[in-house]
C-alpha positions, 0 to 999 in steps of 0.5 A, a space after each residue: 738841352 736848354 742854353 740857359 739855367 735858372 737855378 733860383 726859384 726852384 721848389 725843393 722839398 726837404 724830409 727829415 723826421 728830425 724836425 731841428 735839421 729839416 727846419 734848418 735846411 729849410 730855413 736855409 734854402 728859403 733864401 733862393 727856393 720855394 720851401 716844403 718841410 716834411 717831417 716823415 715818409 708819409 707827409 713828404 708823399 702828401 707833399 711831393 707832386 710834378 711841381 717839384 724840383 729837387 728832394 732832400 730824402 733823409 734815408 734813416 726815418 722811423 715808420 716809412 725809409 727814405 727807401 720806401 719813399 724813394 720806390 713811392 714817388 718812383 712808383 707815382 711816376 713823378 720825377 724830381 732829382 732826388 739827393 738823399 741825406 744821411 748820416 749813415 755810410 752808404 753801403 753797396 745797396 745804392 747801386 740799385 736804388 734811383 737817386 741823382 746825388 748822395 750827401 752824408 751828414 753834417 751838410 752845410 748851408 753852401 752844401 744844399 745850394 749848390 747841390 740845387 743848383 747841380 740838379 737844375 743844370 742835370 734837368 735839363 739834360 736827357 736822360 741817359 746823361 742824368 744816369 750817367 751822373 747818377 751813376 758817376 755819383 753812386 761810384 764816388 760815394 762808393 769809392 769814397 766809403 769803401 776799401 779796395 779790397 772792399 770795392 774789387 770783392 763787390 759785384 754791386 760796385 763791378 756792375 755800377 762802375 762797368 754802367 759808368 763806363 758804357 754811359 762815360 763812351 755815350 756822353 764822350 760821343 755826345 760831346 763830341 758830336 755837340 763839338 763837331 756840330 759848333 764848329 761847323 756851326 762857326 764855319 758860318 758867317 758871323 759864327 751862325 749868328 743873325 747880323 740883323 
């Protein structure tokens, strides 16, 4: 894991087929990132390569889904944290599909920046604890969306929520073991630092 985080400069592409929000997302993370607008599916596949940090993915688009471009850039094997936007609830389909964080419209300006911010800090971590927030996102969204009646009858939400905890126990004993080590670590003289 890295010590330390930049979390300015980034490259965020954000898709929308409605131009007014993608320019006003853009316009707002231009600010602190580096900006490509995409106005459709197929523009956003022109548009997305290894140099991208994060997606903002509008879910609802005529012609190609952010679904169908979720699985295209999946599929291209490109792997920059993907937020999908929407103004649409979610529904227990998300269990299955491979997004970091879910935002529901209206989205604010503080909303996208510090969502950048969160996806940078997720990067620098492996991969099963990006999953482990993923699937720690997917389960909030869910709980935040749906009754219980609703969540206890799901099978999609009983799978999410069983990963959540087999991932939780992993990242427990990660932490712990960082733990362990940094307190064996300050055993040392001048807390393993160099005096030089």
């Amino acid at each position: 894991m890295k010590e330390s985080v930049e979390t300015e400069g980034a490259t965020v592409l954000v898709v929308d087929d409605e131009q007014a929000i993608a320019d006003l997302y853009s316009t707002w993370l231009q600010t602190a990132h580096d900006v490509r607008t995409a106005h459709s599916g197929s523009k956003a596949l022109q548009l997305v390569d290894e140099s991208v940090d994060v997606v903002f993915l509008d879910r609802q688009m005529p012609e190609m889904s952010g679904d169908e471009v979720l699985d295209s850039i999946a599929e291209q094997g490109i792997d920059p944290a993907v937020v999908m936007v929407t103004a649409v609830d979610p529904d227990f389909d998300i269990v299955e599909m491979p997004f970091d964080d879910y935002l529901t419209k209206p989205v604010s300006r503080e909303d996208l920046l510090d969502t950048v911010s969160e996806m940078l800090v997720r990067t620098t971590y492996d991969d099963q604890v990006r999953e482990y927030f993923a699937v720690a996102s997917k389960k909030a969204t869910l709980e935040t969306q749906k009754t219980t009646p609703q969540l206890e009858a799901s099978d999609e939400y009983q799978t999410v929520s069983r990963r959540f905890e087999d991932l939780r126990e992993t990242a427990d004993a990660t932490a712990a073991e960082i733990d362990d080590f940094e307190a064996v670590f300050q055993q040392f003289p001048g807390g393993g630092r160099s005096s030089s």
